[in-house]
C-alpha positions, 0 to 999 in steps of 0.5 A: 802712511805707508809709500811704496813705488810701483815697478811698472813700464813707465810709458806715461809720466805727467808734469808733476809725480803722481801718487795713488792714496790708495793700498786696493791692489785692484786700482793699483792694477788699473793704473798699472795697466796704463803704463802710468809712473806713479807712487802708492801712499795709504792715507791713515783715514777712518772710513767708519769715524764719519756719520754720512747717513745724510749724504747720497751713495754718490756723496758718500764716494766723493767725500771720502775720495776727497778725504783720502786724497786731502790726508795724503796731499798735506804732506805732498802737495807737489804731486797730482794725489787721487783718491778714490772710494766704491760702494755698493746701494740697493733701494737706498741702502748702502752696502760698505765692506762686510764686516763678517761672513755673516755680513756678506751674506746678508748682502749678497742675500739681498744682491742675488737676482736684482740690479744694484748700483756700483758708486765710485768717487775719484778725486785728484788733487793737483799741484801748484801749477807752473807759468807754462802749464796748459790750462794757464795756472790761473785758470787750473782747479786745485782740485777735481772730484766726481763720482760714477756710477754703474748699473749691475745685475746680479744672477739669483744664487742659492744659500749654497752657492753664497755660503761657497761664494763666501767661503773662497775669502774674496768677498771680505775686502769688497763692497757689496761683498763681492768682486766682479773681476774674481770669482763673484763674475761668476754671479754676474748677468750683466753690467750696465756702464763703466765695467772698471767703475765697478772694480774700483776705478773708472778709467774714463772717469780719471782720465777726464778729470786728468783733462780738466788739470791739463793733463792727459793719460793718452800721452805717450 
């Protein structure tokens, strides 16, 4: 695993540390963005090792977001751990990472000019709660997980326009082979529910589970 600490504003700084099981520099941003302290640490877990063609798209995300933050939580258990997993699904099939140019393209071949799904799984991981924690520590969960998701409509595009697309490199480390926050908001007509759902990590959502552990991202 890999841990470094983040150089942020600390504005909010919750009852116990807070670790981020994820290296996607885009949820590193988002939770940057709410001045939150916390550490990074990539979980050693490989996505691809599990047979999951029987779970939903929603199942999937929430699976591997336990499981990403369950690694992490075993060596940490005195910190708040999340994990979060997105993937992409269209008519029932599910659009992971590409694994080629040529794969990108098949996938934003299909993508182009219909309205697909974004799932994104958080789960949060707490830690062994103290006497005067709010809700009481018998009644806190020891861990929280749900999933999201979002509606996206993406513009008809041209081989050419994909082809370009691909060749600007951002689509190779994203689900559904694009990113909404980059050069791929260019191909995108409208979204429909949580926009930071779709880069990675809803902040409505973890913020709401945060609730149900008694903490809050609101805090100054």
């Amino acid at each position: 695993m890999l841990e470094t600490q983040t150089t942020t504003n600390n504005r909010i700084t919750l009852s116990h540390p807070v670790i981020l099981a994820s290296g996607s520099p885009r949820r590193r941003e988002l939770l940057e963005s709410l001045g939150l302290a916390f550490q990074i640490i990539v979980p050693n877990v490989d996505e691809e090792g599990f047979h999951l063609d029987h779970l939903s798209p929603a199942e999937v995300v929430k699976f591997l977001a336990r499981t990403k933050a369950q690694e992490v939580y075993k060596h940490h258990n005195q910190s708040y751990v999340i994990g979060s997993d997105t993937l992409v699904a269209i008519q029932g099939e599910i659009f992971g990472k590409p694994k080629s140019k040529e794969d990108a393209f098949r996938m934003l071949k299909a993508l182009q000019g219909n309205a697909h799904q974004v799932h994104t799984g958080i789960a949060i991981f707490s830690p062994d709660a103290q006497p005067e924690s709010t809700p009481p520590a018998e009644t806190r969960p020891p861990m929280v997980c749900e999933a999201l998701t979002t509606t996206v409509y993406m513009r008809p595009l041209s081989d050419a326009e994909i082809h370009a697309y691909i060749e600007t490199g951002e689509p190779m480390d994203k689900a559904g082979a694009y990113a909404i926050q980059g050069y791929g908001s260019t191909l995108i007509e409208r979204v429909d529910g949580c926009y930071f759902n779709v880069v990675g990590l809803s902040l409505y959502l973890l913020d709401r589970l945060f609730g149900q552990l008694g903490q809050s991202l609101l805090r100054p």
